[in-house]
C-alpha positions as semicolon CSV with decimal commas, in nm:
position;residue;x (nm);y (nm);z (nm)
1;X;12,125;12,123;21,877
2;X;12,425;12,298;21,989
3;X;12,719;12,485;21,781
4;X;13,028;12,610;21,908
5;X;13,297;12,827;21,725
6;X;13,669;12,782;21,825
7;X;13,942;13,050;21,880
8;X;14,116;13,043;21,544
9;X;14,390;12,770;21,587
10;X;14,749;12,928;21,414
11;X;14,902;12,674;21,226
12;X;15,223;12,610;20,891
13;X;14,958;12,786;20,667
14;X;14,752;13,037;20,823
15;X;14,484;13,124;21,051
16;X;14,246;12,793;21,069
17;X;13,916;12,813;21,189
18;X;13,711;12,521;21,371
19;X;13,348;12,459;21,443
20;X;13,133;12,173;21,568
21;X;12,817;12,080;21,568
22;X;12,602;11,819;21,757
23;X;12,288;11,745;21,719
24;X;12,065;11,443;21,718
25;X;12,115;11,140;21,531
26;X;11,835;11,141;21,328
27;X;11,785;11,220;20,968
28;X;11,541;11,460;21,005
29;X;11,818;11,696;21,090
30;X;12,041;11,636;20,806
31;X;11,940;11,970;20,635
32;X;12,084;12,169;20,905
33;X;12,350;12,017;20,873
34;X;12,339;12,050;20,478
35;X;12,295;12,404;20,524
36;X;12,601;12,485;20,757
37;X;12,797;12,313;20,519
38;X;12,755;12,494;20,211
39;X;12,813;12,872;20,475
40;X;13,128;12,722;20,550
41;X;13,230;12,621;20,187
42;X;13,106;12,963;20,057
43;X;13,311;13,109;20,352
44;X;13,607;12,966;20,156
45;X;13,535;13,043;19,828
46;X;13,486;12,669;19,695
47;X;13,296;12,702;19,392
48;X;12,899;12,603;19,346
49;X;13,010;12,282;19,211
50;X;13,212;12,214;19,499
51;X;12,975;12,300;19,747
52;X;12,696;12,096;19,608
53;X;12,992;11,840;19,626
54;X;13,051;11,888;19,981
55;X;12,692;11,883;20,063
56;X;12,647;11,527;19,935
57;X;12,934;11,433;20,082
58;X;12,824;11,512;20,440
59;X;12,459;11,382;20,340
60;X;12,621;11,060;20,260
61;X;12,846;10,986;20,564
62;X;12,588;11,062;20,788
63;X;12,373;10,827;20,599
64;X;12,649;10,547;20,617
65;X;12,667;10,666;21,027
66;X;12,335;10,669;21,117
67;X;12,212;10,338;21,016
68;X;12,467;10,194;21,270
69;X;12,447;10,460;21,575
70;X;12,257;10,408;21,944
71;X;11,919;10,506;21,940
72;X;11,918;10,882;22,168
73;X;12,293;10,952;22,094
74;X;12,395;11,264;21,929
75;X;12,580;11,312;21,546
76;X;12,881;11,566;21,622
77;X;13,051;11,706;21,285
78;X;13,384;11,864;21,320
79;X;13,507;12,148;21,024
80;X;13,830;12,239;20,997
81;X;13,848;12,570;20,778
82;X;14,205;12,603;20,618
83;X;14,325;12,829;20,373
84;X;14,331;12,572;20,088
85;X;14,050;12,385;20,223
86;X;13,814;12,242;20,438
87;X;13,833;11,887;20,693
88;X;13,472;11,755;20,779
89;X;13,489;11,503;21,073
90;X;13,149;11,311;21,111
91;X;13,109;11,113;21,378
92;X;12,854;10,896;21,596
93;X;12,859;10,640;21,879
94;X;12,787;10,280;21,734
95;X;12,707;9,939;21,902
96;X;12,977;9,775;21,817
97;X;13,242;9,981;21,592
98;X;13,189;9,867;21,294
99;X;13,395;10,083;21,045
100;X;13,210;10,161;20,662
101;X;13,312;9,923;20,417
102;X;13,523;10,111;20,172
103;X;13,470;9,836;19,863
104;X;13,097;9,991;19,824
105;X;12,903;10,254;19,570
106;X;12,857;10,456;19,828
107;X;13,223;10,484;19,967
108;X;13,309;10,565;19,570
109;X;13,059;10,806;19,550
110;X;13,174;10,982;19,892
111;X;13,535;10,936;19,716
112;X;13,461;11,098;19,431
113;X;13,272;11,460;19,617
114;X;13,538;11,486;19,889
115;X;13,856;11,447;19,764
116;X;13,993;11,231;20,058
117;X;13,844;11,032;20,267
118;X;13,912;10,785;20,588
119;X;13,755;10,646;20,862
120;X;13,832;10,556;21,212
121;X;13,678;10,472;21,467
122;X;13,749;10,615;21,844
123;X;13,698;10,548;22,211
124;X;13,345;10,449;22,298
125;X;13,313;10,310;21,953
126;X;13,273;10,613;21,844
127;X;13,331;10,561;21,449
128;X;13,411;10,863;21,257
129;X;13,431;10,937;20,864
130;X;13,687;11,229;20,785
131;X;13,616;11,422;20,457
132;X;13,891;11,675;20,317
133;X;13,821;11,873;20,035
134;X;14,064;12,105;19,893
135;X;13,957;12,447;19,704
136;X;14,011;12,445;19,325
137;X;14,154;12,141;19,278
138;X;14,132;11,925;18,971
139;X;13,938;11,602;18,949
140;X;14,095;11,317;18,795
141;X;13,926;11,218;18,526
């Protein structure tokens, strides 16, 4: 497993941080990845709810990544710290790019704790699901 921080990017709002990290695709990992999730919420200030929000989130697009990505490759998760939030890229290679249905439970659910969400998939078929929750914000009900 491997984790890199960027120089802080300058950007409209602010200083923006960025980190990634790679490891494994394989579930038994996931709680590392859990973990560095709810530091970099906390970084921001999200509140517990929030972060407990986030954390399913990223437990649940790796879930919806994993059952589709080559055996030996690696999970890399992008964050994107901004001042009035926080963009979580997941992404892992895949046979055959097959992009998450969004008319699922699971796609609501992942709706529902991020805020917004998309997919996309990239060279390689290399699908990704992009998660951006913003700080403080209200739900709709």
């Amino acid at each position: 497993m491997t984790e890199e921080t960027a120089v802080p990017m300058a950007d409209a709002t602010g200083v923006r941080d960025a980190v990634t990290v790679n490891m494994p695709a394989d579930s038994a990992y996931l709680s590392v990845l859990r973990t560095a999730t709810a530091g970099l919420a906390a970084r921001l200030d999200f509140t517990l709810d929030e972060i407990e929000d986030l954390r399913i989130g990223v437990d649940e697009a790796c879930a919806m990544l994993l059952s589709q990505a080559l055996p030996g490759t690696e999970l890399t998760t992008e964050f994107e710290l901004a001042a009035d939030g926080m963009r979580i890229s997941v992404s892992v290679i895949t046979a055959d790019g097959r992009l998450p249905a969004r008319d699922t439970f699971a796609w609501t659910v992942l709706s529902a704790l991020a805020g917004e969400v998309d997919a996309e998939v990239g060279p390689d078929d290399r699908v990704s699901i992009v998660l951006y929750k913003r700080r403080g914000t209200l739900e709709p009900a």
